[in-house]
CHARMM-style PDB file with segment names, atoms N, HN, CA, C and O in Angstrom:
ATOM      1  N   UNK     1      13.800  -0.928  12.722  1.00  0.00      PROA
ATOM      2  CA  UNK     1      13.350  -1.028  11.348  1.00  0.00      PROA
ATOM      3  C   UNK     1      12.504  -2.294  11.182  1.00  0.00      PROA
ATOM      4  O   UNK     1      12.926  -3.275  11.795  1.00  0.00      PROA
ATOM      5  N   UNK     2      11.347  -2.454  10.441  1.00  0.00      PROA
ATOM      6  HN  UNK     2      11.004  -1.657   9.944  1.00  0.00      PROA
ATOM      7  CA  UNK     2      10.514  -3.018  10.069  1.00  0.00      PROA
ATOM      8  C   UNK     2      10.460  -3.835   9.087  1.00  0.00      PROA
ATOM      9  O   UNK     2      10.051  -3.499   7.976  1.00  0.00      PROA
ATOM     10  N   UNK     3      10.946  -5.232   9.437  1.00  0.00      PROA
ATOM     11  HN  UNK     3      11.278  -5.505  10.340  1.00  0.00      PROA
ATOM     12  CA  UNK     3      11.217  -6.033   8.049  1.00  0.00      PROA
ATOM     13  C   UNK     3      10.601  -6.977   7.479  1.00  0.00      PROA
ATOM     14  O   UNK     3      11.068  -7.584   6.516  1.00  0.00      PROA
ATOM     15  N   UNK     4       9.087  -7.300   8.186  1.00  0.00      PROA
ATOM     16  HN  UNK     4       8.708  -6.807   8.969  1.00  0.00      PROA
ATOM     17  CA  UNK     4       8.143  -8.336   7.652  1.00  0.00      PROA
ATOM     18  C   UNK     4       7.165  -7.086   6.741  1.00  0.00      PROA
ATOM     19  O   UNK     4       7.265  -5.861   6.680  1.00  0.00      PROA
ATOM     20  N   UNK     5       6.413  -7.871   6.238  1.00  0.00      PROA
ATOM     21  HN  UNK     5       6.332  -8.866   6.287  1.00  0.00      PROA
ATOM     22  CA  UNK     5       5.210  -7.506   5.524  1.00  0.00      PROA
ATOM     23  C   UNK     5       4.166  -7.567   6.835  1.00  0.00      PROA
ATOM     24  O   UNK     5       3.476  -6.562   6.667  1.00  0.00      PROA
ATOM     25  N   UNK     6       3.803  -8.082   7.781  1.00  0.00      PROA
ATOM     26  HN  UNK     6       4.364  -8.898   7.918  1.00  0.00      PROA
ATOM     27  CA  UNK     6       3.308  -8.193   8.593  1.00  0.00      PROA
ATOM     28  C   UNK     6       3.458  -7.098   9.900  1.00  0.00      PROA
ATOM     29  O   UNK     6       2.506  -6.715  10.580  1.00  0.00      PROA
ATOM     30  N   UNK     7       4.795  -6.714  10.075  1.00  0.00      PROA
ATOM     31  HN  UNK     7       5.568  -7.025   9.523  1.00  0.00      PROA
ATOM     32  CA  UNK     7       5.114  -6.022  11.019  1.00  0.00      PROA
ATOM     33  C   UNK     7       4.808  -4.219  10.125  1.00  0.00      PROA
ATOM     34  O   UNK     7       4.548  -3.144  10.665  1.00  0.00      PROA
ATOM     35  N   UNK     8       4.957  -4.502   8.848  1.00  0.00      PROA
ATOM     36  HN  UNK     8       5.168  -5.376   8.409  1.00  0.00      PROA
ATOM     37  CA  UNK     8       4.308  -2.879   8.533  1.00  0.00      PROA
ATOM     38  C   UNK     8       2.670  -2.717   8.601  1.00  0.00      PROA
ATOM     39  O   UNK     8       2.015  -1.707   8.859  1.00  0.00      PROA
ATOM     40  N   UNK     9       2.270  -3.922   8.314  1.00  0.00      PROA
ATOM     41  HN  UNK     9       2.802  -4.742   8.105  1.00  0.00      PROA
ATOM     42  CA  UNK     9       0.919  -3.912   8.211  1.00  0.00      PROA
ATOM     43  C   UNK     9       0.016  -3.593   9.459  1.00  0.00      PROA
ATOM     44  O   UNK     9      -1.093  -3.059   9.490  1.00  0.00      PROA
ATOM     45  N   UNK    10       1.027  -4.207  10.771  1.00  0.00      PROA
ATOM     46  HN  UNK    10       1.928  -4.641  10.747  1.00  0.00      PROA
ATOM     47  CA  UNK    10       0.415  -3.939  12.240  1.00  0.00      PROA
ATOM     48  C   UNK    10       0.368  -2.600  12.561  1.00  0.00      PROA
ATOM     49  O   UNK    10      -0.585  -1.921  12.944  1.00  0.00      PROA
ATOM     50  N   UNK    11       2.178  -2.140  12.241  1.00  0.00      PROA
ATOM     51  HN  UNK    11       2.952  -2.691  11.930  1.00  0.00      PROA
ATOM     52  CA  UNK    11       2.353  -0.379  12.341  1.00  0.00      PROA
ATOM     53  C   UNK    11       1.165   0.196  11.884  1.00  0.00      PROA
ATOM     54  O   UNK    11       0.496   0.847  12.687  1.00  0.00      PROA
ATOM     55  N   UNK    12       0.747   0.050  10.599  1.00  0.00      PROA
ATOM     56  HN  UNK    12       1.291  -0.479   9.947  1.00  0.00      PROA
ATOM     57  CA  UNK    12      -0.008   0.986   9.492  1.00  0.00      PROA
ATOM     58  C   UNK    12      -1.306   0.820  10.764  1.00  0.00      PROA
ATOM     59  O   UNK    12      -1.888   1.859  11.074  1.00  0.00      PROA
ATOM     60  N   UNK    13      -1.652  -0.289  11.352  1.00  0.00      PROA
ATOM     61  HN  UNK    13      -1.179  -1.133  11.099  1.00  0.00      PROA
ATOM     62  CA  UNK    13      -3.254  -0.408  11.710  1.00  0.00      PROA
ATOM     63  C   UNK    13      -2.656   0.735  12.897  1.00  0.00      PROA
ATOM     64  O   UNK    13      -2.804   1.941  12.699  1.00  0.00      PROA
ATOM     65  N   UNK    14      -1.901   0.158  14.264  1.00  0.00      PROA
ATOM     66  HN  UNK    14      -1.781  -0.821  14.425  1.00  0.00      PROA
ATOM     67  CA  UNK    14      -1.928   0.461  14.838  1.00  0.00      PROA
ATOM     68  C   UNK    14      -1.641   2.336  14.736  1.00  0.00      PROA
ATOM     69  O   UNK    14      -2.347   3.049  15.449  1.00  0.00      PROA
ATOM     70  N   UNK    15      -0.650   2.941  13.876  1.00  0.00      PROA
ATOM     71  HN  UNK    15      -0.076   2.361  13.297  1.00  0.00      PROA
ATOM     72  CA  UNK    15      -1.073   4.193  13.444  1.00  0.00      PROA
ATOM     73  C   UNK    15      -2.410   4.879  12.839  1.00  0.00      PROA
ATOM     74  O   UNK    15      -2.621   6.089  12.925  1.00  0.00      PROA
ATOM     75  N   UNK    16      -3.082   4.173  12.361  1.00  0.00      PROA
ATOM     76  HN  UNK    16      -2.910   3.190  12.291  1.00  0.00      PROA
ATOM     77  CA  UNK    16      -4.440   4.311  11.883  1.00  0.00      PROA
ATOM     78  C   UNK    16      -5.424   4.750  13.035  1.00  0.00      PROA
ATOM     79  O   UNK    16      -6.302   5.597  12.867  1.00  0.00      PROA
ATOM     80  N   UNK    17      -5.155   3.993  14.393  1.00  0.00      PROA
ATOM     81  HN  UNK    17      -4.442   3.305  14.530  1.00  0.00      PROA
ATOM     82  CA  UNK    17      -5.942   4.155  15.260  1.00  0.00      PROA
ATOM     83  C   UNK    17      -5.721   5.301  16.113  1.00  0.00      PROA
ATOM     84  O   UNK    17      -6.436   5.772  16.998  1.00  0.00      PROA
ATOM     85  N   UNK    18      -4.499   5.686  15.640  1.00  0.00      PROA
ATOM     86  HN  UNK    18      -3.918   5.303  14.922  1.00  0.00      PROA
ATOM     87  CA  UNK    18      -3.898   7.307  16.669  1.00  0.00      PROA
ATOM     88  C   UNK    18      -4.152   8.383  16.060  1.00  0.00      PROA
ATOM     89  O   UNK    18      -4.573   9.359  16.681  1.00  0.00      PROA
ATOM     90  N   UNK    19      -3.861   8.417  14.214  1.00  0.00      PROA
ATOM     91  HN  UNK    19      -3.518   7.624  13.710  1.00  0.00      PROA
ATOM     92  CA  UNK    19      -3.395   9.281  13.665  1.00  0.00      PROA
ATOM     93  C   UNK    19      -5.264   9.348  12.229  1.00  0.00      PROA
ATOM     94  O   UNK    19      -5.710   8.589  11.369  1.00  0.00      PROA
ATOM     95  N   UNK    20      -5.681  10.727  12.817  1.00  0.00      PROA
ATOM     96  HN  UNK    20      -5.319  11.344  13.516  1.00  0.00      PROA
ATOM     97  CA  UNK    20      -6.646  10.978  11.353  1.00  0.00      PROA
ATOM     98  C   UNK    20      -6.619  10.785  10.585  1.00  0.00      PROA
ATOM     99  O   UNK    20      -7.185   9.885   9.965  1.00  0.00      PROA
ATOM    100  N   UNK    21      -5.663  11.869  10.150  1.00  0.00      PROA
ATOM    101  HN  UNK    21      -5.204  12.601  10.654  1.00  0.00      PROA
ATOM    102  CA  UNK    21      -5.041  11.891   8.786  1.00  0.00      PROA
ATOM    103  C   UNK    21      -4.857  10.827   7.962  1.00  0.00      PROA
ATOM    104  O   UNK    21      -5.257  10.802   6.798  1.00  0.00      PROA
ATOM    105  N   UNK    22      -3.913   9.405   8.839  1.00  0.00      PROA
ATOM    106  HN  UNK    22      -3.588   9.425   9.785  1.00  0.00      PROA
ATOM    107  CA  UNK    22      -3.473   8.303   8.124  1.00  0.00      PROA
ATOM    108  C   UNK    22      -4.839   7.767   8.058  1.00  0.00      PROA
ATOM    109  O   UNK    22      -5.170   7.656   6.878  1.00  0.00      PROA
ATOM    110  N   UNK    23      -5.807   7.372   8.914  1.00  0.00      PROA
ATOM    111  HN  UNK    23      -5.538   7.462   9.873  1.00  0.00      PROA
ATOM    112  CA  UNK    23      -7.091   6.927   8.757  1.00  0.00      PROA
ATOM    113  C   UNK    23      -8.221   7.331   8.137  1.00  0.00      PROA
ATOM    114  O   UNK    23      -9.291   6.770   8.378  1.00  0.00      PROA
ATOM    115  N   UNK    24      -8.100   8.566   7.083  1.00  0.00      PROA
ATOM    116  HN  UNK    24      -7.231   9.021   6.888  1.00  0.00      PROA
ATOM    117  CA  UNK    24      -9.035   9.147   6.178  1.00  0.00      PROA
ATOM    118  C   UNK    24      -8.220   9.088   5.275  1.00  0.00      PROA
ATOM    119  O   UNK    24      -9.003   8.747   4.389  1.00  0.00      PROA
ATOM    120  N   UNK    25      -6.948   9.167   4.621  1.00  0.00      PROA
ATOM    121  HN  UNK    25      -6.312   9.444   5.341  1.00  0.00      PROA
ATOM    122  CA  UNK    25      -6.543   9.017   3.881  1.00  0.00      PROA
ATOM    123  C   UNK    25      -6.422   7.438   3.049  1.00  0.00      PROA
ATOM    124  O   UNK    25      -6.105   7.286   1.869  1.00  0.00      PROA
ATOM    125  N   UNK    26      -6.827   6.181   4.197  1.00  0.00      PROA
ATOM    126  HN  UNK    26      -7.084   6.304   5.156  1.00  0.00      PROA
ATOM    127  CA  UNK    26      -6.911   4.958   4.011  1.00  0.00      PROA
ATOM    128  C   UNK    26      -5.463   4.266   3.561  1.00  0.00      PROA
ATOM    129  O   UNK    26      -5.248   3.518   2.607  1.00  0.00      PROA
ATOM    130  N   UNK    27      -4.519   4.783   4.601  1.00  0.00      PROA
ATOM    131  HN  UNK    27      -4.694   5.390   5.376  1.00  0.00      PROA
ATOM    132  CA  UNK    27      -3.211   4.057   4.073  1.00  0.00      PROA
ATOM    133  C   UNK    27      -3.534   3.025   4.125  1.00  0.00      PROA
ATOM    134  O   UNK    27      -3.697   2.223   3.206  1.00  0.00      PROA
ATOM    135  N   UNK    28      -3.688   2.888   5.348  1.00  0.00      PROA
ATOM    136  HN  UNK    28      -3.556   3.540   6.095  1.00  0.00      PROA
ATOM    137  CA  UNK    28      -3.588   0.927   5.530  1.00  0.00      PROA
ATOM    138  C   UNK    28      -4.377   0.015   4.738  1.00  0.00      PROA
ATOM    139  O   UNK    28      -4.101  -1.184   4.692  1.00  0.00      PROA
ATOM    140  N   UNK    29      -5.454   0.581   4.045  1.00  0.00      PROA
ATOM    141  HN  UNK    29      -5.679   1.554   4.082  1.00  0.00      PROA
ATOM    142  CA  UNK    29      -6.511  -0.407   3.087  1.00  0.00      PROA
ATOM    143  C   UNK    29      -5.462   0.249   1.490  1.00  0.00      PROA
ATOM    144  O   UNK    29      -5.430  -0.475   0.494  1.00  0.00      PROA
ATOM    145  N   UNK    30      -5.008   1.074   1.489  1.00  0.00      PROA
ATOM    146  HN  UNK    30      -5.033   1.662   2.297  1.00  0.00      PROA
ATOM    147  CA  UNK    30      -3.967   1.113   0.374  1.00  0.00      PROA
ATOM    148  C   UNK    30      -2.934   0.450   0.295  1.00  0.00      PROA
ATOM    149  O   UNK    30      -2.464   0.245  -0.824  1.00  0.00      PROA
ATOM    150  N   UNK    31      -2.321  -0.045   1.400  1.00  0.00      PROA
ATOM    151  HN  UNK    31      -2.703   0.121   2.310  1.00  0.00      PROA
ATOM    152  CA  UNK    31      -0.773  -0.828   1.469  1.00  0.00      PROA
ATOM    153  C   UNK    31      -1.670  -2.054   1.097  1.00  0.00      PROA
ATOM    154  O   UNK    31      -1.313  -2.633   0.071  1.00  0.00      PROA
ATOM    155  N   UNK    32      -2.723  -2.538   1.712  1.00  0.00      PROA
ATOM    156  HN  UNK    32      -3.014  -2.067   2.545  1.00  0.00      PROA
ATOM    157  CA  UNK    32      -3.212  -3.819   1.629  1.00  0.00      PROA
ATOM    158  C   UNK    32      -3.160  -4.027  -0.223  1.00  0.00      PROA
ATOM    159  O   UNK    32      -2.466  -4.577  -1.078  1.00  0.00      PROA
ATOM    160  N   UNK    33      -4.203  -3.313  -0.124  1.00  0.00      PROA
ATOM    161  HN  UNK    33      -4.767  -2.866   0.571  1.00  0.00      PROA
ATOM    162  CA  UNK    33      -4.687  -3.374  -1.369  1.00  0.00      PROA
ATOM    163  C   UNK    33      -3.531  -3.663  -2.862  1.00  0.00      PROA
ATOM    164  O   UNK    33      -3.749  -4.376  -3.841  1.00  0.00      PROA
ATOM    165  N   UNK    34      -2.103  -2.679  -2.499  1.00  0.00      PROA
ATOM    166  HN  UNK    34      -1.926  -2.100  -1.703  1.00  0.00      PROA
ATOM    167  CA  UNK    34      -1.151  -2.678  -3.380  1.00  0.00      PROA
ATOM    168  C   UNK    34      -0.400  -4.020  -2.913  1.00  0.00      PROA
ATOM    169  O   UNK    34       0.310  -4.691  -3.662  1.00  0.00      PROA
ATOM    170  N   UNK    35      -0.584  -4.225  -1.962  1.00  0.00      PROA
ATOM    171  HN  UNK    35      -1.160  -3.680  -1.353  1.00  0.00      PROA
ATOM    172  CA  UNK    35       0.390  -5.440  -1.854  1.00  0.00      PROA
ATOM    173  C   UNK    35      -0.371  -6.754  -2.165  1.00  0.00      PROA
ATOM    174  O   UNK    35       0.049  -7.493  -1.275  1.00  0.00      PROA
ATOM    175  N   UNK    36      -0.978  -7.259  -2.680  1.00  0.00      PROA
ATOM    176  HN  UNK    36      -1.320  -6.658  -3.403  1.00  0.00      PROA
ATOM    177  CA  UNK    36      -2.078  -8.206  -2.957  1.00  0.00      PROA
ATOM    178  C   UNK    36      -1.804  -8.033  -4.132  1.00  0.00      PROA
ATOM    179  O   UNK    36      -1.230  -8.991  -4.650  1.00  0.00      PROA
ATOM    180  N   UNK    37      -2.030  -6.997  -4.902  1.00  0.00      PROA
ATOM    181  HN  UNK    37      -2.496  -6.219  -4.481  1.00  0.00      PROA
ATOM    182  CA  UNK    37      -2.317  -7.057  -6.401  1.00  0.00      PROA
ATOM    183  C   UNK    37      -0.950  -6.780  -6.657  1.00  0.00      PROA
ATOM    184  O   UNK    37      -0.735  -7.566  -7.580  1.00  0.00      PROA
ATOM    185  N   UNK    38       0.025  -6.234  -6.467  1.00  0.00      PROA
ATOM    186  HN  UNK    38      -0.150  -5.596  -5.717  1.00  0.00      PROA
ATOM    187  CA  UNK    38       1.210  -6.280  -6.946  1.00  0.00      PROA
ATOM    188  C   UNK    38       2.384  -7.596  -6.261  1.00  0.00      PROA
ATOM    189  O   UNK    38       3.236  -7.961  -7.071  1.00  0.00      PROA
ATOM    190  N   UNK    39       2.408  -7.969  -5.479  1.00  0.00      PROA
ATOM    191  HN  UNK    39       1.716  -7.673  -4.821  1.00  0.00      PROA
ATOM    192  CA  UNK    39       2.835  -9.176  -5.165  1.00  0.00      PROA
ATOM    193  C   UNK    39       2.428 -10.653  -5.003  1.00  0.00      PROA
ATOM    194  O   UNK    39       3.174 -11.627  -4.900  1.00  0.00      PROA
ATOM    195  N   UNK    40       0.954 -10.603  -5.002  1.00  0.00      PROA
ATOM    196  HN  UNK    40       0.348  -9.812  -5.085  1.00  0.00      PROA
ATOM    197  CA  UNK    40       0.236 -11.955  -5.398  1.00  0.00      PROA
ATOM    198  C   UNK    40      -0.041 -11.840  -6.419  1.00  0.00      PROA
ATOM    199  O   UNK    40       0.669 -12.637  -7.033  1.00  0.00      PROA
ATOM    200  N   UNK    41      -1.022 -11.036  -7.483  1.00  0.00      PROA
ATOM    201  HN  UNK    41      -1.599 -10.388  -6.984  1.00  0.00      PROA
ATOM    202  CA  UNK    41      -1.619 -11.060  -8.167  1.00  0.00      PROA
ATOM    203  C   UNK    41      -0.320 -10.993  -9.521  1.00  0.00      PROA
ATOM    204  O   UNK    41      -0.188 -11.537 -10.617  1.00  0.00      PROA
ATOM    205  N   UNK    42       0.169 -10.382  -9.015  1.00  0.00      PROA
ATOM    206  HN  UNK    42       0.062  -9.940  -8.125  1.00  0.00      PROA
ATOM    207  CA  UNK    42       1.361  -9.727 -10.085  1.00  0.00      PROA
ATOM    208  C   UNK    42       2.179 -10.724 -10.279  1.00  0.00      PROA
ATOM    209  O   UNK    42       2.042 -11.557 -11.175  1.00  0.00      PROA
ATOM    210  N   UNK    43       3.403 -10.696  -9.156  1.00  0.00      PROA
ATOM    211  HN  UNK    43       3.514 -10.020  -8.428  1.00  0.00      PROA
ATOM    212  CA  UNK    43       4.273 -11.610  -9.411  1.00  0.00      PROA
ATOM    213  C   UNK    43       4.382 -13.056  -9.184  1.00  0.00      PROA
ATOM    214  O   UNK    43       5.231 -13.845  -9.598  1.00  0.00      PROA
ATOM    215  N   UNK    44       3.015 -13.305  -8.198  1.00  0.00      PROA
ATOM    216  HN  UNK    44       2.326 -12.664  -7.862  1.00  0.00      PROA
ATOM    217  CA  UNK    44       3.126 -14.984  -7.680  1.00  0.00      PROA
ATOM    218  C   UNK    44       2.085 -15.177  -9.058  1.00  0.00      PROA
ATOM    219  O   UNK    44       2.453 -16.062  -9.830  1.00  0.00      PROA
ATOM    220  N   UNK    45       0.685 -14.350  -9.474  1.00  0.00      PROA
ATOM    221  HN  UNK    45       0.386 -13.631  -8.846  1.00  0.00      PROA
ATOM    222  CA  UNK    45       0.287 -15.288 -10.002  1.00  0.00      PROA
ATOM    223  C   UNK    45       0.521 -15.271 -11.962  1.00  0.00      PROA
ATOM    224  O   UNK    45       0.333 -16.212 -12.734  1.00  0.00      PROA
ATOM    225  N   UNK    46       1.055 -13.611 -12.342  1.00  0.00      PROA
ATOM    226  HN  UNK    46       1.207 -12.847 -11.716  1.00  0.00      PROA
ATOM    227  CA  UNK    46       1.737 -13.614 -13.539  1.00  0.00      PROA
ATOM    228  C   UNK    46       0.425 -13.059 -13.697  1.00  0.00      PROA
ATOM    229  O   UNK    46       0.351 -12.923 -14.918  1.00  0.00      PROA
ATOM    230  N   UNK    47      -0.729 -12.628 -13.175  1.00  0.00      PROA
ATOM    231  HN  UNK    47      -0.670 -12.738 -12.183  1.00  0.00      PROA
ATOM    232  CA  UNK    47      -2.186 -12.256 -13.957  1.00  0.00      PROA
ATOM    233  C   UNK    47      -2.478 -11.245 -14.948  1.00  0.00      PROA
ATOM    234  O   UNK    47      -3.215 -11.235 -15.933  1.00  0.00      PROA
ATOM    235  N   UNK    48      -1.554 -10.236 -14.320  1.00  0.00      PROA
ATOM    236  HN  UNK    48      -0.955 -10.245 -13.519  1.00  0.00      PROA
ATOM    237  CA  UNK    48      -1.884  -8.772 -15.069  1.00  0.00      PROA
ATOM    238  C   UNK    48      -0.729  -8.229 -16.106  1.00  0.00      PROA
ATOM    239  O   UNK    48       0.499  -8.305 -16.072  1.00  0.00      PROA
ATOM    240  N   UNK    49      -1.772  -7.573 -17.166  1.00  0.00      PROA
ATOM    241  HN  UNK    49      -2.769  -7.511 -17.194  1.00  0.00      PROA
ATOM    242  CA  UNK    49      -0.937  -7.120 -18.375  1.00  0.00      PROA
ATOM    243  C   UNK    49      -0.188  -5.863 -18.138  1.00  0.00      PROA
ATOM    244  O   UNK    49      -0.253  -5.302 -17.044  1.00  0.00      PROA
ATOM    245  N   UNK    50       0.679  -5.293 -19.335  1.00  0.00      PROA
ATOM    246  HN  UNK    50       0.732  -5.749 -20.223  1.00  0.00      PROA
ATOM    247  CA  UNK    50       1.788  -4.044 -18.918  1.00  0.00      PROA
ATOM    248  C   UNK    50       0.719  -3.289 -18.780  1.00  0.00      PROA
ATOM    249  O   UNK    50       1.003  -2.357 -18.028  1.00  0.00      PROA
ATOM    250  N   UNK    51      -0.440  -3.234 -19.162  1.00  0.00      PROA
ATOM    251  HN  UNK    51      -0.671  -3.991 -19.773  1.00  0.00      PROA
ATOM    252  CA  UNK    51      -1.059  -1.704 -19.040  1.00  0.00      PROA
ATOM    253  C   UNK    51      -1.816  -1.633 -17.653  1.00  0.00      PROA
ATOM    254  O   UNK    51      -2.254  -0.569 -17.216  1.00  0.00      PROA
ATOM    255  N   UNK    52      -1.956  -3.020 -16.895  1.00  0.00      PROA
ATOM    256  HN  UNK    52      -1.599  -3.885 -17.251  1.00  0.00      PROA
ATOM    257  CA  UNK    52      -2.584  -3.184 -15.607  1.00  0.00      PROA
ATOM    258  C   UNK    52      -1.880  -2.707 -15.105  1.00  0.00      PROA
ATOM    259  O   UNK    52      -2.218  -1.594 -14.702  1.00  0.00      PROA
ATOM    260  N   UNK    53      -0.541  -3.141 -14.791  1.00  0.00      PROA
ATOM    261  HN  UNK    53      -0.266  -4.046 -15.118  1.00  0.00      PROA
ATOM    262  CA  UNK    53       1.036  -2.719 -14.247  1.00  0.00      PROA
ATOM    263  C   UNK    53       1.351  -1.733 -14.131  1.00  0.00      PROA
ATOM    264  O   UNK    53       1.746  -1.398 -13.014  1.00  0.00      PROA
ATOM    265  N   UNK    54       1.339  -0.717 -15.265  1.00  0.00      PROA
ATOM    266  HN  UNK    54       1.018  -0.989 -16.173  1.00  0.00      PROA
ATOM    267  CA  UNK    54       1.243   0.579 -15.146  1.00  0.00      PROA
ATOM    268  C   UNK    54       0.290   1.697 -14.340  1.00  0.00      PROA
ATOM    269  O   UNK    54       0.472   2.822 -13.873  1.00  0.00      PROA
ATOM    270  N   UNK    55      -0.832   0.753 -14.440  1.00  0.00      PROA
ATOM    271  HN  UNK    55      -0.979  -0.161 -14.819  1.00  0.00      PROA
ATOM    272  CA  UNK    55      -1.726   1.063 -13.372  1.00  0.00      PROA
ATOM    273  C   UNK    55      -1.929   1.214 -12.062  1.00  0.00      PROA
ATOM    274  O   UNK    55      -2.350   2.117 -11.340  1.00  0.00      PROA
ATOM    275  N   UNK    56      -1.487  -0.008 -11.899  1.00  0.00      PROA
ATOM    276  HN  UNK    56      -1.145  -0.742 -12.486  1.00  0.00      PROA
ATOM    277  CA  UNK    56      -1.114  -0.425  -9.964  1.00  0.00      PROA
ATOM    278  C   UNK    56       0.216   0.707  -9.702  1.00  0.00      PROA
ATOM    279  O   UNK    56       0.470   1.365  -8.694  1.00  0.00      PROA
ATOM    280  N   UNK    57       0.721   0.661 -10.636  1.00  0.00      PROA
ATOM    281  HN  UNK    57       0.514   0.127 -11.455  1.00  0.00      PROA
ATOM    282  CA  UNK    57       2.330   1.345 -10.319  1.00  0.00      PROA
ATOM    283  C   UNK    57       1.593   3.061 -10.328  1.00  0.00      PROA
ATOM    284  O   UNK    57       2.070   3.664  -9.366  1.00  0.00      PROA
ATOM    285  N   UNK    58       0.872   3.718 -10.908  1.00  0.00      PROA
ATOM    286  HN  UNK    58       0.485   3.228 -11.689  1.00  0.00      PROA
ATOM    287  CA  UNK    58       0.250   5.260 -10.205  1.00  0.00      PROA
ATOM    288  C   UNK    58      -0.237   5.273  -9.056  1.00  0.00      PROA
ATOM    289  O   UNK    58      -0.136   6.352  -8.474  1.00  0.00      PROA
ATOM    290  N   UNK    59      -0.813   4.321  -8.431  1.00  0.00      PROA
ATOM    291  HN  UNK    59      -0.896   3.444  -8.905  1.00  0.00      PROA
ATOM    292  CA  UNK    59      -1.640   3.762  -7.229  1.00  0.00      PROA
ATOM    293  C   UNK    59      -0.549   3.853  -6.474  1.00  0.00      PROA
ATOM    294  O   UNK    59      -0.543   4.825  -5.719  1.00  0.00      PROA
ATOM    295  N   UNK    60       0.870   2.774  -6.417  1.00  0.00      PROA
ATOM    296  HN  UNK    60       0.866   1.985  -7.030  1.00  0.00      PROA
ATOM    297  CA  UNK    60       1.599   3.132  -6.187  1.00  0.00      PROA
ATOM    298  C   UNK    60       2.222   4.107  -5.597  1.00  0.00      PROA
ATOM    299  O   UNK    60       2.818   4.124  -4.520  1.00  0.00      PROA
ATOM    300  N   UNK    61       1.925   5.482  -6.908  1.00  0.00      PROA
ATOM    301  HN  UNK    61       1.441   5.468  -7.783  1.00  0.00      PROA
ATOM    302  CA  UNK    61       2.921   6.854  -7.076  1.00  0.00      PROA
ATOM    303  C   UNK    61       1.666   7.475  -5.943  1.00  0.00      PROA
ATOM    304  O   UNK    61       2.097   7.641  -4.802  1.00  0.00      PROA
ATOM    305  N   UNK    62       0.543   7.739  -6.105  1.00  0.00      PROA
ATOM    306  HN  UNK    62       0.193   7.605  -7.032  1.00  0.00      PROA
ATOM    307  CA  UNK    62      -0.133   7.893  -5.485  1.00  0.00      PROA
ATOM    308  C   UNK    62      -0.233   7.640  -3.965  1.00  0.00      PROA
ATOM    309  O   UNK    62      -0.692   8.627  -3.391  1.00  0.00      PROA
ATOM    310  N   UNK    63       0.021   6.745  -3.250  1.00  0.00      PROA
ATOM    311  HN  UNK    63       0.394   5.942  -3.717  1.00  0.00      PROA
ATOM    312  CA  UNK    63       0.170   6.508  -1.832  1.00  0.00      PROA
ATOM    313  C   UNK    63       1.300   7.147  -1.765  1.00  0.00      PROA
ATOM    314  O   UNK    63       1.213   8.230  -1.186  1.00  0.00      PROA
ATOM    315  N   UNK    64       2.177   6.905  -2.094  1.00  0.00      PROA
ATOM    316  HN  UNK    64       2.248   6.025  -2.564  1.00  0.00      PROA
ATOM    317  CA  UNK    64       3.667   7.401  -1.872  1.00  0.00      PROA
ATOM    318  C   UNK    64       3.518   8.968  -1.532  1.00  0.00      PROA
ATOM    319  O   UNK    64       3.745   9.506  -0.448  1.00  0.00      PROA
ATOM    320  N   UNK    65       3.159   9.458  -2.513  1.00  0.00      PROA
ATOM    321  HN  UNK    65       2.975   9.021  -3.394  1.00  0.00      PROA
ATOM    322  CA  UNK    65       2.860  10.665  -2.514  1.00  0.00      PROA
ATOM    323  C   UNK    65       1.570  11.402  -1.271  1.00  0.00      PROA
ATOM    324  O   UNK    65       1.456  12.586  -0.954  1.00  0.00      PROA
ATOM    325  N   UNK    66       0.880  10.402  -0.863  1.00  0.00      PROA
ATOM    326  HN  UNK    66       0.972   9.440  -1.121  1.00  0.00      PROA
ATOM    327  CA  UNK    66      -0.252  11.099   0.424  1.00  0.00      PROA
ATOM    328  C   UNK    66       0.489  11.033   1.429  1.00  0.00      PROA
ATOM    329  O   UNK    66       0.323  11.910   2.277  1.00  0.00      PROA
ATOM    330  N   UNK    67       1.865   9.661   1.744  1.00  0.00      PROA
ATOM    331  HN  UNK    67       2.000   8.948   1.056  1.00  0.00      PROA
ATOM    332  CA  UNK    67       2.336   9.786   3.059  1.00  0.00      PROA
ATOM    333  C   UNK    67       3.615  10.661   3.006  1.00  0.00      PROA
ATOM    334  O   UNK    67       4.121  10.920   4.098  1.00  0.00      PROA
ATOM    335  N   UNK    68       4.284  11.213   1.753  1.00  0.00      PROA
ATOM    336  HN  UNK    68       3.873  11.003   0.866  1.00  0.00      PROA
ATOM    337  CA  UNK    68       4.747  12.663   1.974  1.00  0.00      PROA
ATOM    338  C   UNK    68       4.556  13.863   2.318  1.00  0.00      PROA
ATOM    339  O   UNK    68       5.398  14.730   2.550  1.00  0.00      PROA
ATOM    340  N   UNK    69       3.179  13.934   2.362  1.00  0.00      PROA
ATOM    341  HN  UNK    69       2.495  13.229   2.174  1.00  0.00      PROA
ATOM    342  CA  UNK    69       2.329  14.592   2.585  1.00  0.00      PROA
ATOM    343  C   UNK    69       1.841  14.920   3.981  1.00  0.00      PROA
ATOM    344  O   UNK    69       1.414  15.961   4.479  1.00  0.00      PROA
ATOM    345  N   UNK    70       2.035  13.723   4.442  1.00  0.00      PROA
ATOM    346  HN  UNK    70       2.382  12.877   4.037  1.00  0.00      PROA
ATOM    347  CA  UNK    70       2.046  13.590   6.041  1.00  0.00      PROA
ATOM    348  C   UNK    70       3.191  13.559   6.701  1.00  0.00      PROA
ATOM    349  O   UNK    70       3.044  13.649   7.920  1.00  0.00      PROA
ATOM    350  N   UNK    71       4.461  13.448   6.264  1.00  0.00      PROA
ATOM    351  HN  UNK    71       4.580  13.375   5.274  1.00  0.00      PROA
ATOM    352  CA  UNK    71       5.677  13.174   6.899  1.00  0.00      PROA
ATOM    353  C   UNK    71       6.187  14.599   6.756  1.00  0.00      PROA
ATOM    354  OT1 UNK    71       7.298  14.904   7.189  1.00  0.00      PROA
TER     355      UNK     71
END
């Protein structure tokens, strides 16, 4: 099991480079992307309002939902 932020981020590349699917679908520039704005932007820097929040959080529902899709 995978317990850094770093060690999913390697998985995601290094699956990216095997797997199509995950690499047209752009997980790995999606994990990036959500984890930046929801854990820096969000909670380290306090930036974004409830309706941003709500936003990132479909983005969210959204990835979640492409790698069910694949699993």
């Amino acid at each position: 099991m995978m317990k850094s932020r770093r060690e999913r981020r390697l998985a995601l590349a290094e699956l990216e480079l095997k797997d199509r699917d995950v690499r047209e679908k752009g997980l790995r520039d999606r994990f990036g992307a959500r984890e930046y704005h929801l854990h820096v932007l969000c909670f380290y820097e306090g930036e974004y309002t409830p309706k941003i929040i709500e936003e990132e959080l479909e983005k969210v529902h959204r990835y979640v939902e492409d790698v069910r899709a694949l699993i």
